[in-house]
C-alpha positions as CSV (number, residue, x, y, z in Angstrom):
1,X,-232.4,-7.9,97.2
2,X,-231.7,-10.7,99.4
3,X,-230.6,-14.3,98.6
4,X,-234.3,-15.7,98.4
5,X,-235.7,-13.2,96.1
6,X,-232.6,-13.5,93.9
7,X,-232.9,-17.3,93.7
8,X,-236.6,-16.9,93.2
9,X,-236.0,-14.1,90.2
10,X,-233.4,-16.2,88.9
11,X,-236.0,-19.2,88.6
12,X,-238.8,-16.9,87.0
13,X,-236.0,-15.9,84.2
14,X,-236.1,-19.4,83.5
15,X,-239.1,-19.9,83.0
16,X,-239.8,-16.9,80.8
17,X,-237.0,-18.2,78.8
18,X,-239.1,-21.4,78.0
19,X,-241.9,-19.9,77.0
20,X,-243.7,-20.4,80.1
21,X,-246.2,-17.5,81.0
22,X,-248.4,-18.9,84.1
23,X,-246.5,-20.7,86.5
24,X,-247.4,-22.6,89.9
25,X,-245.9,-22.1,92.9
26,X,-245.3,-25.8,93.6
27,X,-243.1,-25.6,90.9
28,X,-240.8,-22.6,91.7
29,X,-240.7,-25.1,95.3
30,X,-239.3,-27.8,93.1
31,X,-236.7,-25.6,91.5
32,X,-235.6,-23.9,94.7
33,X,-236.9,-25.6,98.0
34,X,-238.0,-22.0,99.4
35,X,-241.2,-22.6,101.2
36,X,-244.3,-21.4,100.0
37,X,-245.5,-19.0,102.3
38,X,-242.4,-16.9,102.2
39,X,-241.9,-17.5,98.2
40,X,-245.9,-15.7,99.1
41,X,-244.5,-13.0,101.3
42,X,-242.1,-12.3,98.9
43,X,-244.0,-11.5,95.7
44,X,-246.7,-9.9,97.7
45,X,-244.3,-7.3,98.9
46,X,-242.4,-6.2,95.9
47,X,-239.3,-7.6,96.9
48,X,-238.8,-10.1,93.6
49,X,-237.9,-9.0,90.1
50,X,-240.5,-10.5,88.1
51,X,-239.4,-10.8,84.5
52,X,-241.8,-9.2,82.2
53,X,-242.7,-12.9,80.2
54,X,-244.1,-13.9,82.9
55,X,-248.2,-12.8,83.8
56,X,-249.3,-15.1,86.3
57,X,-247.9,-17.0,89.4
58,X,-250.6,-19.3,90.9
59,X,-250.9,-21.4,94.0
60,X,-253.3,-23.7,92.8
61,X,-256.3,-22.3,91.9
62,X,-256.1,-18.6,93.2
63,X,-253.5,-16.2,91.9
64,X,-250.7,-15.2,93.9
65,X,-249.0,-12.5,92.0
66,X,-250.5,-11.0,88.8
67,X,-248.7,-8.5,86.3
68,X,-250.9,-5.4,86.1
69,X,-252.2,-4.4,82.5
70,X,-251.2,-1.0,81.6
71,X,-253.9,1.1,80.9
């Protein structure tokens, strides 16, 4: 895992440690000053551990990254 998706699975922890389930991209940019399109790139490829609190990442309106319900 490389120093981008670390910092941006490090973030995500944090939020699922607050309680926070749905979280917007804009945000994560606050926390960590990655840009968006490769935070994007990123989570669209696999390459982040995404804790299992949190469901939803969203850049505004349209989901970027959505945990899969088991079946």
């Amino acid at each position: 895992m490389d120093s981008f998706s670390k910092a941006l699975s490090n973030v995500l922890k944090r939020y699922q440690d607050r309680g926070i389930e749905i979280v917007d991209i804009k945000d994560i940019w606050i926390d960590t000053s990655i840009p968006e399109d490769l935070m994007v790139e990123l989570l669209r490829s696999g390459k982040v551990e995404v804790p299992d609190g949190i469901m939803e990442i969203k850049k505004g309106s349209h989901a970027v990254w959505r945990r899969r319900k088991e079946a």
